[in-house]
C-alpha positions in Angstrom: 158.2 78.9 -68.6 156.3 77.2 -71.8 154.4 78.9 -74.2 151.5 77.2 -75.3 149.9 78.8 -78.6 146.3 78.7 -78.8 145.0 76.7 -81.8 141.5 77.4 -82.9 138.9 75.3 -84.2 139.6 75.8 -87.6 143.4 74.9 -87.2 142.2 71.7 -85.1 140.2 70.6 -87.5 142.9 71.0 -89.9 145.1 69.0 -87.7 142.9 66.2 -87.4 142.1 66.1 -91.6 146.1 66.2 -91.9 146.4 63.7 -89.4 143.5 60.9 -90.8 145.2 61.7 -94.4 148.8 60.6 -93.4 147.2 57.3 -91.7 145.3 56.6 -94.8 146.3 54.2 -97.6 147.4 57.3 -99.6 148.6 59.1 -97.4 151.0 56.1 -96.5 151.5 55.7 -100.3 153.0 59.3 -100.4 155.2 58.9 -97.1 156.8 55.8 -98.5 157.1 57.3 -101.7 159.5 60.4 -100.2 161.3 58.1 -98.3 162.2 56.6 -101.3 161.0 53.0 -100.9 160.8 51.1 -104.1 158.0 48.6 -102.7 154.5 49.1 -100.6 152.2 46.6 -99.7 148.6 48.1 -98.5 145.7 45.4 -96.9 142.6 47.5 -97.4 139.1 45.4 -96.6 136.9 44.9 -99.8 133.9 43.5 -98.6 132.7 42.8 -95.0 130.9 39.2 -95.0 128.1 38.4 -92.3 126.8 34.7 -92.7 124.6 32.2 -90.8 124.7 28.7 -91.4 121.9 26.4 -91.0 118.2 26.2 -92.5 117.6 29.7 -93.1 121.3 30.7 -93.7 122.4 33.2 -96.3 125.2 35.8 -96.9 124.9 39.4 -96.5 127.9 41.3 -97.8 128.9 45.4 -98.1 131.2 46.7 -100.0 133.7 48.9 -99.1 136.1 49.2 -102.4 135.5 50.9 -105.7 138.9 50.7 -107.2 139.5 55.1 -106.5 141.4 53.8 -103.8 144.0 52.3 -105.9 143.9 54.9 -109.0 144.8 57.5 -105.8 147.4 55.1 -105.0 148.8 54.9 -109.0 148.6 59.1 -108.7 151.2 59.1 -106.1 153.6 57.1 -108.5 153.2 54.0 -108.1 152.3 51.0 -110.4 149.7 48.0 -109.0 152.6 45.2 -109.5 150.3 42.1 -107.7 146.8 41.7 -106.2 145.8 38.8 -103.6 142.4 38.6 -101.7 141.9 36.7 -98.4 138.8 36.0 -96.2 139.4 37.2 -92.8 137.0 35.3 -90.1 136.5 37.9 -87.3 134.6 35.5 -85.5 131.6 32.8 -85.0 128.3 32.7 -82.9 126.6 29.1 -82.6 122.8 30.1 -82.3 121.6 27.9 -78.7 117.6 29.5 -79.7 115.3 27.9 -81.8 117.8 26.1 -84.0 120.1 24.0 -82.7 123.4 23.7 -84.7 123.1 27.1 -86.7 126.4 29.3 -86.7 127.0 32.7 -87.4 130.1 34.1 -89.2 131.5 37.4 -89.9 134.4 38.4 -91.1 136.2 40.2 -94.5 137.4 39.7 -97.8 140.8 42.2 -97.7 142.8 43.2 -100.4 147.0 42.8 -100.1 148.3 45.4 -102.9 151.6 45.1 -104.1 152.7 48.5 -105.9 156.2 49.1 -107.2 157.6 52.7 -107.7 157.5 54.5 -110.7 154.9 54.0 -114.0 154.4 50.0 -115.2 156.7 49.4 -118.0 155.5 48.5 -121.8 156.7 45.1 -121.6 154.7 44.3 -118.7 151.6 46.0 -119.9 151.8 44.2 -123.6 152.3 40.8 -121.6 149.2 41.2 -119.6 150.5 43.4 -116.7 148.4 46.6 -115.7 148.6 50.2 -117.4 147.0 53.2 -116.9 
């Protein structure tokens, strides 16, 4: 017969914080770091884009990224080795209303993060590389 142990509210809600944590970017960070992997590449999104093309087009963006991300990141122990950026189109709407060839985008501008165990060396950081 199973035993099945009551878990309160409290102890849910504890579950579900430990739970978000160990899918987050730092909470990944921290796994890979005690499973002692020298290299982790994070994609985080930076800024989500929404733009329409065509006589009153503009760009609306939000931001999503104030750098905390990464110094919790550097807190775990490891060093920000290489940085890229990439638009990613989520998709497109042609407008078939009042303006005929307008187009909507949307998409995001994500971050691919490179860190490398262990603090940046001096060399690195006198060359131009990234300290703390």
């Amino acid at each position: 017969m199973r035993e099945f142990k009551k878990m309160g509210l409290f102890d849910r809600k504890k579950k579900t914080e430990e739970d978000a944590f160990a899918a987050s970017p730092v909470g990944l960070a921290r796994a890979a770091k005690s499973s002692g992997r020298s290299i982790l590449q994070i994609i985080v999104p930076i800024r989500t884009a929404d733009a329409k093309r065509g006589l009153t087009g503009g760009v609306f963006f939000t931001d999503s990224e104030d750098g905390s991300l990464l110094e919790a990141i550097e807190n775990e122990g490891w060093a920000l080795e290489h940085v890229s950026h990439v638009f990613q189109l989520n998709g497109s709407i042609k407008d078939t209303g009042f303006r005929e060839g307008s187009e909507r985008y949307a998409g995001e501008i994500v971050g691919v993060y490179i860190f490398r165990a262990g603090a940046p060396s001096l060399d690195k950081a006198g060359a131009g590389g990234l300290s703390k």
